[in-house]
N, C-alpha and C positions, 0 to 999 in steps of 0.2 A: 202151679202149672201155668205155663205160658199162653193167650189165647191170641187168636187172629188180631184181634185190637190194639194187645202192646207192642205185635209188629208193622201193621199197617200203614201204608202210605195215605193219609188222607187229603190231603192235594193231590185229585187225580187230573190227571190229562186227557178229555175224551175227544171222540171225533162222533160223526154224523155220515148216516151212510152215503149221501150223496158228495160227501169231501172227497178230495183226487187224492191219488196216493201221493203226489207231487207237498200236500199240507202236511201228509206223516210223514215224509221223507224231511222235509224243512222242521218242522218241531223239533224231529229226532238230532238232526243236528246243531241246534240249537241250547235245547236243554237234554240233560242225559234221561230224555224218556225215550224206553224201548217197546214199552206195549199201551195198549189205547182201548178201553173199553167201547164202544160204538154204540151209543145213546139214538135213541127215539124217542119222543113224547116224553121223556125222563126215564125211559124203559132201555135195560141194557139189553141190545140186540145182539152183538157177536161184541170178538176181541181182533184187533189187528195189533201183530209184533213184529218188532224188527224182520226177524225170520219171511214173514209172510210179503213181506216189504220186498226184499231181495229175492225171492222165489222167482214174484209178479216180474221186475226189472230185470233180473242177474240176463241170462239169456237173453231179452230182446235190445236190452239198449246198451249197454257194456263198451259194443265197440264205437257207439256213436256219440259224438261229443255232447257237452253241458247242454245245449238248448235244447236239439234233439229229446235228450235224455226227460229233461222239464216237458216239453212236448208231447212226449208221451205217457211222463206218469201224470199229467195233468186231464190227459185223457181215460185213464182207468179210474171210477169209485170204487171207496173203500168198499162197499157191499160185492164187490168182485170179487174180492179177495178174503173179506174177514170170515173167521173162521165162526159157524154155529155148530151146533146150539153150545152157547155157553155156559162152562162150567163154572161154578160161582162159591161161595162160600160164606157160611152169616161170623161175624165179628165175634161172638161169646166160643166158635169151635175153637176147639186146640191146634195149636201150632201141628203137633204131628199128624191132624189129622191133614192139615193141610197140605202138608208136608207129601203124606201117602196119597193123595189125590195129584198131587203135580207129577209124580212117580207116573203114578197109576196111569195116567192120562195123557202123560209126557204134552205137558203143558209148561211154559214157563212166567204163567201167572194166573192169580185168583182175581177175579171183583168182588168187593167185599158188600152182600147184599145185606142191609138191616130190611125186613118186606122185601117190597118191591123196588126202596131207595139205594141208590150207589153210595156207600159212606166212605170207600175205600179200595184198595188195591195193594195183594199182596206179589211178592214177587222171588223167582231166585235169590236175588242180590238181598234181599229182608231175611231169608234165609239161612245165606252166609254171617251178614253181618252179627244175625244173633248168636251162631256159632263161635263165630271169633271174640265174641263177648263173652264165653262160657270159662275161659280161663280162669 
């Protein structure tokens, strides 16, 4: 049986609550990271994803051009926006159970906590890929 660990991403991408949403937006373009655990003291605070990204923006700055746009997601911290409390998951659980928590919670990622340590991150796309692996 498959456990959180064999799918895990462990180069995670975090942010810090006082980061603008303007940092997530620029990462996210950058490398194909779409969610962001949000770290204090080494403590995962909340998750920001894509989703949460464009909620914050979609509406207000759409119609207004690039700088604008930077302008004011430079003015919103992630702590605005990231979602708590986070739901989290330890590295030894099983895949499905992870699986039925991202369901269940309509979430589209785990932090994968060993303690109180971030060791990982699982995600939809971890997901998939192990499925299309099952062939």
């Amino acid at each position: 049986m498959k456990t959180v660990s064999d799918i895990m991403t462990t180069e995670v991408t975090t942010l810090e609550r006082n980061d603008s949403l303007q940092v997530a937006k620029d990462i996210m373009n950058l490398g194909r990271v779409r969610h962001f655990p949000v770290v204090e003291d080494e403590k995962v605070v909340g998750v920001v994803s894509q989703r949460d990204l464009y909620k914050a923006s979609l509406g207000s700055v759409m119609k207004y051009g690039e700088k604008a746009q930077r302008a004011f997601l430079e003015g919103i911290a992630i702590k605005e926006v990231m979602n708590v409390p986070v739901v989290t998951i330890a590295p030894h659980a099983s895949v499905q159970d992870a699986a039925r928590l991202m369901i269940e919670k309509k979430i589209g990622c785990l932090p994968v906590l060993e303690g109180p340590k971030l060791v990982g991150i699982v995600t939809e796309t971890d997901m998939l890929k192990l499925v299309a692996e099952m062939h």
